[in-house]
N, C-alpha and C positions, 0 to 999 in steps of 0.2 A: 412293572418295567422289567427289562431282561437283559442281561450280559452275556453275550458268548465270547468264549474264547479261545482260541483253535492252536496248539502246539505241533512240531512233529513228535512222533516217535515210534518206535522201534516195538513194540506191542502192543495188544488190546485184550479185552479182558479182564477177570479180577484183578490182576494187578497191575492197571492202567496206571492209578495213582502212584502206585511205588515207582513205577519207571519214570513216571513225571517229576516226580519229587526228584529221583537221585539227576534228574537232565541239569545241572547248572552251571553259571556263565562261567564259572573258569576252567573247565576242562571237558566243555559240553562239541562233538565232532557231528555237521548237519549233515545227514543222507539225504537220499530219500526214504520217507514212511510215511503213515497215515498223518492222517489232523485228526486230531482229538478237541472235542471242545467239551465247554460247562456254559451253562445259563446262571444267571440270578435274576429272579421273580420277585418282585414288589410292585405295590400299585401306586404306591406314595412315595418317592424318593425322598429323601431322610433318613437319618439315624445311620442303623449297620448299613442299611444296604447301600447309603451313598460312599461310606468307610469304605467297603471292599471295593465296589466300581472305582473310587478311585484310586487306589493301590492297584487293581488288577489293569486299568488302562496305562498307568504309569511302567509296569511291567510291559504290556503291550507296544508303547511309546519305544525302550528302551530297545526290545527283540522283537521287533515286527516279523522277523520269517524264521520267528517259534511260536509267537501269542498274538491271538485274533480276538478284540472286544468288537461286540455289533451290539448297540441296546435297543430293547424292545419294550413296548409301553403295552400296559393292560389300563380298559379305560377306569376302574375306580378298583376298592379294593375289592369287593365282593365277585367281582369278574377273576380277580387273581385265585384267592382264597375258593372260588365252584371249580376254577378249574386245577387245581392243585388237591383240593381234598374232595372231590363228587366221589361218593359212594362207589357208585357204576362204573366211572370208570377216570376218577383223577389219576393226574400225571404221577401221584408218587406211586401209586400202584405198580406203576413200568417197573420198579427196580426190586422185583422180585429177591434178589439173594442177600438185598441189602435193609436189615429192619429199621437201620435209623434213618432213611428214605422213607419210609412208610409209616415213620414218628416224626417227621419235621412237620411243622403246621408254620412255623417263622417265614421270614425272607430277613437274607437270600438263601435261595435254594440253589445249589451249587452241585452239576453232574457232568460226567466227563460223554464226547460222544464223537463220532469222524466226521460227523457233517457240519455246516454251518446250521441246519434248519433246526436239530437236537433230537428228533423225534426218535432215532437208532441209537437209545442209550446204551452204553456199557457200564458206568460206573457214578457212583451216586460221590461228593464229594465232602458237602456238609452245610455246615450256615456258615454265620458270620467270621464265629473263632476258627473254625475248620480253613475256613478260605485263608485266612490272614497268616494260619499255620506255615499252610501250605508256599504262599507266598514269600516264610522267612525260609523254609526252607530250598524255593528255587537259588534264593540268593545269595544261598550260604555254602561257603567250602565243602567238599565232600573227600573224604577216606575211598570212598569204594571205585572201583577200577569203572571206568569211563568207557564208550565204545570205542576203540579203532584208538586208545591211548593206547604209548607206549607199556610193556607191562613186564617186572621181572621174573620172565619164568626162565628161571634158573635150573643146570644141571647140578645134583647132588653131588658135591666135591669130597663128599667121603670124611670131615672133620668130625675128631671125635675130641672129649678134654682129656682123653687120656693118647694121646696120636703118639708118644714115646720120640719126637722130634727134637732139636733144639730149640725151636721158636715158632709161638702159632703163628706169626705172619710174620714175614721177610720183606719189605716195603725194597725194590730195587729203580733207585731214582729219589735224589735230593734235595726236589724242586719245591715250587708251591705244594703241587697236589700229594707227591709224597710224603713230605714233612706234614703235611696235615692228617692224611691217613694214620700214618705213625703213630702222630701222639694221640687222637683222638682212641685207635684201639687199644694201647697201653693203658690212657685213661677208664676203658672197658675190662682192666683186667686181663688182659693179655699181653703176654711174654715176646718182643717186638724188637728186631735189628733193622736200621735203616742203613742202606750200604749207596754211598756216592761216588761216581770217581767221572773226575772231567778226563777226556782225551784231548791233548792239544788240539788246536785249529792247523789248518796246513802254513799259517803264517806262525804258527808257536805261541798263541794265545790261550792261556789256561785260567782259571779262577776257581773260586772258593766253592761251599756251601751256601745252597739255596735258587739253584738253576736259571735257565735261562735270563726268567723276568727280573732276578734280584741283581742280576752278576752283568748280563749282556742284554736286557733287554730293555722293560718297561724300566727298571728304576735310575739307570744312567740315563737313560732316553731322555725322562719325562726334565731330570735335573738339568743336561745338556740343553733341552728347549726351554727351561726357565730361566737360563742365563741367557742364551739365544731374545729370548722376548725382552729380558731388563738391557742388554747391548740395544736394540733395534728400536727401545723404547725412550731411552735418554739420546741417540742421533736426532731421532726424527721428532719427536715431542717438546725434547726440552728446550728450546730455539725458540718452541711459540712461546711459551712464561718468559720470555727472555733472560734463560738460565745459561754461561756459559761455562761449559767443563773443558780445560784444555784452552789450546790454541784455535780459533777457528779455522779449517779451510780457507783461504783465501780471503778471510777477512780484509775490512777495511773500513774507515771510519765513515768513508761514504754508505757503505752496506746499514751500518748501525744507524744515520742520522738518516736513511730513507725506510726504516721500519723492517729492515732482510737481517734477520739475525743467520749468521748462516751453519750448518751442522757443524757442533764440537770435532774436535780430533778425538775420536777413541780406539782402541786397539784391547784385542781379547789376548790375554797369554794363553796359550793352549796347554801347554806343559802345568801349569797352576792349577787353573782348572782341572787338568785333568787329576791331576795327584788328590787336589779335595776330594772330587767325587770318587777316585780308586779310595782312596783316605775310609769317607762313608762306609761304601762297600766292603770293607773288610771289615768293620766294626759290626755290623749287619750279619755276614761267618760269622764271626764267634758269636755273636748274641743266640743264632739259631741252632747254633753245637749245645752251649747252654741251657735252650730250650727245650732240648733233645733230652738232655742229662738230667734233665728234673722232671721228666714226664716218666723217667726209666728206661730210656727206647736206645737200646746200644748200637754206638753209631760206628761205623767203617767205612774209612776214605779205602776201597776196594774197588775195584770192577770184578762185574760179577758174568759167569757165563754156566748158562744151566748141564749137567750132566745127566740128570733126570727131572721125571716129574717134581721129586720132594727134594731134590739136592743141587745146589752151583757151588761153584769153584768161585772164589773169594783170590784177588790176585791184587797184593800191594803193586804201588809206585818203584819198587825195589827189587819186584818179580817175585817174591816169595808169596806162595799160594798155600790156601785152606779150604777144608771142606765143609759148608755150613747147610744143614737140613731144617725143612719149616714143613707145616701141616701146607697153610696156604703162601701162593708168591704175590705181591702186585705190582707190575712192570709199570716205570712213572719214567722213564727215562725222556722224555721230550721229542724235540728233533734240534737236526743239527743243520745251516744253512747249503742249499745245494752250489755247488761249482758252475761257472758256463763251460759252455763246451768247444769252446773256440778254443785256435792254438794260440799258447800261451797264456791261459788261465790262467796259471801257478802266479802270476806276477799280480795277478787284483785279489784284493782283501775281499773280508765281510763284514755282516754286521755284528758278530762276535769279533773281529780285531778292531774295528772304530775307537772302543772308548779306551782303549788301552795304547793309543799309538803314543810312540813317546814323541813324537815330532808331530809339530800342527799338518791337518790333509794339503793342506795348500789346496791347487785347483783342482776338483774334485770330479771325477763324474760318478753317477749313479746311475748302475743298471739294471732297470725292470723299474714297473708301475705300480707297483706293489704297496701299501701303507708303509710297510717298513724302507723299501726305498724313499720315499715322499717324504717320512719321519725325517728320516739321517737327512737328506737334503734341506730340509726346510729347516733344521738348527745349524747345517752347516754353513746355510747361507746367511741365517738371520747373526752366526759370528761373522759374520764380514766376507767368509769365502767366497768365488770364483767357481762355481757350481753351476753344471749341467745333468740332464735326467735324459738317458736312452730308453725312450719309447720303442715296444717294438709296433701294440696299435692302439690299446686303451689304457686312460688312467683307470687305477681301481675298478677292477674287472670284476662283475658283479653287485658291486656296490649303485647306489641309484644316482642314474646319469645325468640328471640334472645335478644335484650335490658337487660328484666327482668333477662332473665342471669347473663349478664355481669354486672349487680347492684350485684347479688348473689354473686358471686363471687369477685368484690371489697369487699364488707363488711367482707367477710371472710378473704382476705387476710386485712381488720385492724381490725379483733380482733372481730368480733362479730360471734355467736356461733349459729349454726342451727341446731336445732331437728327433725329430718324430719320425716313426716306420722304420726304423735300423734297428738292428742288434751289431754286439761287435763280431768281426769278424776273426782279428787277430789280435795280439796283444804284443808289445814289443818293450823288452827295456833299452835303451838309452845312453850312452854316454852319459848324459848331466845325472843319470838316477830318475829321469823319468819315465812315463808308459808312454809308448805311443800306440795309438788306437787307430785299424785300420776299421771301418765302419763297413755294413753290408751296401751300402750305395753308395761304395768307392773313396767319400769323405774320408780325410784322417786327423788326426790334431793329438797331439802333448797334452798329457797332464800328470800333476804330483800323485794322484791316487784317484786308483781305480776301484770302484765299492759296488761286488758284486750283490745284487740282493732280488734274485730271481725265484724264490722257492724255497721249500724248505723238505728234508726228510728224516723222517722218524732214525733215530739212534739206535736199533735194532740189531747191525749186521755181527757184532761182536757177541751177542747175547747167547747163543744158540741153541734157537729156539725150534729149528729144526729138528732138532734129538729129542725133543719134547712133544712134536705134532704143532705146535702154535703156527699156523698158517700167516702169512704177512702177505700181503700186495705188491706185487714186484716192481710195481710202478715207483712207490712211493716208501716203503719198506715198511708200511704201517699196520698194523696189526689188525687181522680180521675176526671179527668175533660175534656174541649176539650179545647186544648191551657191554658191562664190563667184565663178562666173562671169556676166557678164551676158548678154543678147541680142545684145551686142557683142562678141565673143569677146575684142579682146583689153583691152576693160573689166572691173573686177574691182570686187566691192564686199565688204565685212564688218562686224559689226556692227551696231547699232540700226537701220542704215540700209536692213537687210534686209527682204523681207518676214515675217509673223511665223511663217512655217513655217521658216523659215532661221533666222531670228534670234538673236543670243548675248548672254550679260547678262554685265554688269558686268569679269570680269575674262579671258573667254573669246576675246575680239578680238584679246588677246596672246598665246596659245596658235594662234590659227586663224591670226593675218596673218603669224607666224612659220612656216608650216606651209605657207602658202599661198606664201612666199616662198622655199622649200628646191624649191617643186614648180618654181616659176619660174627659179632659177635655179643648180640642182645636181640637177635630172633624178629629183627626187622624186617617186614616183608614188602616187596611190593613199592618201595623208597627210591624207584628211581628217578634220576631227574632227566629232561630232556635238551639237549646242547642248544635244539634250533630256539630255544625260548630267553636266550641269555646273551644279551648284550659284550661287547668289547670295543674297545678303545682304538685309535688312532690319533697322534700327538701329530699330525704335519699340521701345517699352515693354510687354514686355522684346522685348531684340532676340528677331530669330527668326532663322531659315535657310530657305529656299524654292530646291527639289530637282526642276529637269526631269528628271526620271528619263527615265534611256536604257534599252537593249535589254540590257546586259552585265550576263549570268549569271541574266535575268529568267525566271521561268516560263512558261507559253505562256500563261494567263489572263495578267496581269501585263503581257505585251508584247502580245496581242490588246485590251488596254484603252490600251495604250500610243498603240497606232497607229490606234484608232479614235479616241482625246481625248487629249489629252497629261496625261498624271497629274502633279499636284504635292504637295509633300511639303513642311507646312512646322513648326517646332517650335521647343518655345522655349526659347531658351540660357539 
């Protein structure tokens, strides 16, 4: 009997099997190239040879367009065994450069070849144990650099351990990826200042240590929509157990003796709420200043602005500035949310003033389709507010269209109001203290707060990084580079602050600036990660998940859409 099985790849020749071997499913990228196949010969199915057939068709089952099984029968053994060892002219004969092909007398007899037929061998593979080898090793994780992976070839930044600097790395930016950078190089033995400094918002909104996600992002978000879900969960839930909180609405004894319990009276304090969770969050600062002080890593509430390559200007709250010098820098400073550009912006917030208002939003609107608009909206609403969403033409653009639907449509059916195809036009304050919004199709209407949440741009402009060569994208102010190296070899950047071919969300800056700091200073090579393969979050209604799908284990349609558009994947929890 016989096996063939046909892979692509990328060579032929003696070293058919090593290219085979290093192909596997997690970071294997399909081209075009030849088929390579192998046979296994037996005349009697049993033993080894039914062992390999079927682990090798199980393989085949798995990657049909890398591995081809086709079995072939010989009619008894003796038919197998003339044609495999005949003097004059047996098949192992064919593999000339290989002797243990020319010592196999067993089945299976196992050789690599581009045809289905096998006659045009190239490489001899082995028996039983060979194949089986071979098999753990398709399956298993591989060190070595993959085709058409990303890969870190890095310009030499010139770092020596004697560089006569004050500090081998300078970490500028206090966020997740920062802070993790940080400590992780200190923990490597290196001498490490982390330097943070918020700039107020144009509404006067500042905060702690620990950037965006800890202060104004993910970690008020997620708390805001956990009380948001327990408000919306005792209205509407607890009426069926016939649980009554409060006063009911409009109760009445006829409601209760016909089975209508009807929703409690509840009411969210905003101002409470909001003090707990500002409360947290500052508990959350000092524990990561702490954290900072015990790894060694000398911290500085500064804003930093480069003068050169190896030196910034370190400038307190108070204007008083210093000069601090590093071998290397790594630029973690995030972004900061964009403005609209209508007249009279100045009068709508963002999503950096939300968790800090000291008066509840009242009726709210939110503008742009954005996860982070849909967030803020869908806890504003689920607290009982008076919320609308300015569409200007899709929800969650680029996310998958069906999903983003079905978010659309939850939030409507609880209560959150959609505008669709406008942007605003203008913005107006009010006598009473409210906005009044004139809309692009003429529409206008009042409201308590207007919550800008259209975009977002790298934190970049104060840096200046112009004196340094560090090229940025004027679009976006995001920093261009190859991987997380900059124009300035031995400036580094990660994070939001990337441009958006680089770019990594939400919890991926601590995987990369830890990765990025093994390469820098314990001879790591080759450790990069890639953004499009790592997951991020969105907390609306209902949450979902949004998936930059990477290249590991993808099919060739799959990764040829991959690397033409970046595909996203998003669904709901």
């Amino acid at each position: 009997m016989c096996l063939i099985l046909g892979t692509e790849r990328k060579s032929t020749g003696a070293n058919a099997s090593k290219v085979l071997s290093s192909s596997v499913v997690w970071c294997e990228f399909l081209s075009t190239a030849l088929t390579a196949c192998f046979r296994v010969y037996e005349s009697i199915p049993g033993g080894f040879y039914v062992r390999a057939l079927g682990v090798l068709r199980s393989l085949a089952l798995l990657f049909p367009t890398r591995l081809k099984v086709v079995p072939h029968e010989f009619s008894d053994r003796a038919s197998f065994r003339s044609w495999l060892l005949d003097d004059d002219g047996g098949f192992r004969n064919t593999f000339t450069r290989d002797i243990r092909a020319r010592e196999q007398v067993t089945a299976p007899f196992v050789w690599f070849a581009p045809s289905d037929d096998g006659h045009d061998v190239e490489d001899f593979l082995g028996g039983h144990d060979d194949t089986l080898a071979w098999c753990r090793e398709f399956m298993s994780p591989r060190d070595e650099i993959k085709p058409n992976y990303p890969v870190a070839d890095m310009m030499d930044d010139g770092y020596t351990k004697d560089h006569g600097y004050d500090y081998d790395l300078v970490v500028i930016g206090g966020g997740s990826g920062g802070m993790a950078a940080a400590k992780e190089a200190a923990v490597l033995g290196a001498k490490v200042a982390c330097l943070d400094f918020v700039k107020p918002s144009p509404a006067g909104t500042t905060w702690g240590l620990g950037g965006t996600c800890v202060n104004v992002g993910c970690i008020p978000k997620k708390l805001f929509h956990i009380g948001s879900l327990l408000h919306e969960s005792v209205r509407k839930d607890t009426p069926s157990f016939g649980i009554r909180l409060g006063e009911p609405n409009g109760a009445s004894a006829t409601d209760e003796l016909s089975g209508i319990v009807p929703d409690p009276s509840t009411q969210m304090r905003w101002e409470l709420v909001r003090e707990n969770i500002q409360n947290y969050i500052r508990g959350l600062n000092f524990k990561y200043r702490v954290r900072l002080r015990e790894k060694e890593v000398t911290y500085f509430n500064k804003l930093a602005k480069f003068t050169d390559k190896h030196t910034i200007e370190a400038v307190d709250k108070k204007g008083r500035s210093s000069l601090i010098t590093a071998a290397r820098f790594l630029v973690a400073v995030g972004g900061r949310p964009s403005p609209l550009s209508c007249e009279g912006a100045e009068h709508a917030i963002s999503s950096d003033d939300v968790f800090a208002m000291e008066k509840c939003p009242g009726k709210t609107l939110c503008v742009g389709a954005s996860y982070i608009s849909l967030e803020c909206a869908g806890f504003l609403a689920g607290m009982g507010l008076d919320v609308t969403v300015a569409v200007r033409s899709i929800l969650l653009r680029g996310f998958d269209r069906e999903c983003a639907d079905k978010i659309g449509d939850y939030m409507v059916d609880h209560g959150v109001r959609f505008k669709r195809d406008v942007i605003p036009s203008k913005l107006e304050k009010i006598e009473t203290g409210q906005t009044k919004v004139l809309f692009s199709d003429g529409t206008e209407e009042v409201y308590d707060t207007v919550l800008a949440a259209v975009g977002r741009m790298a934190d970049t402009d104060k840096l200046g990084l112009e004196s340094v060569g560090v090229e940025t994208n004027p679009k976006n102010r995001r920093i261009i580079g190859k991987f997380e190296q900059t124009h300035c070899p031995n400036i580094y950047a990660i994070g939001d602050v990337l441009d958006v071919s680089q770019r990594d969300a939400h919890t991926l800056p601590v995987r990369v600036d830890k990765l990025l700091t093994f390469c820098f200073f314990w001879g790591t090579e080759n450790s990069r990660a890639d953004a499009r393969c790592y997951p991020s979050g969105s907390l609306s209604c209902p949450s979902s998940f949004w998936w930059r799908q990477g290249g590991h284990g993808l099919s060739k349609c799959m990764h040829d859409c991959l690397y033409t558009d970046r595909i996203r994947v998003c669904g709901i929890i």
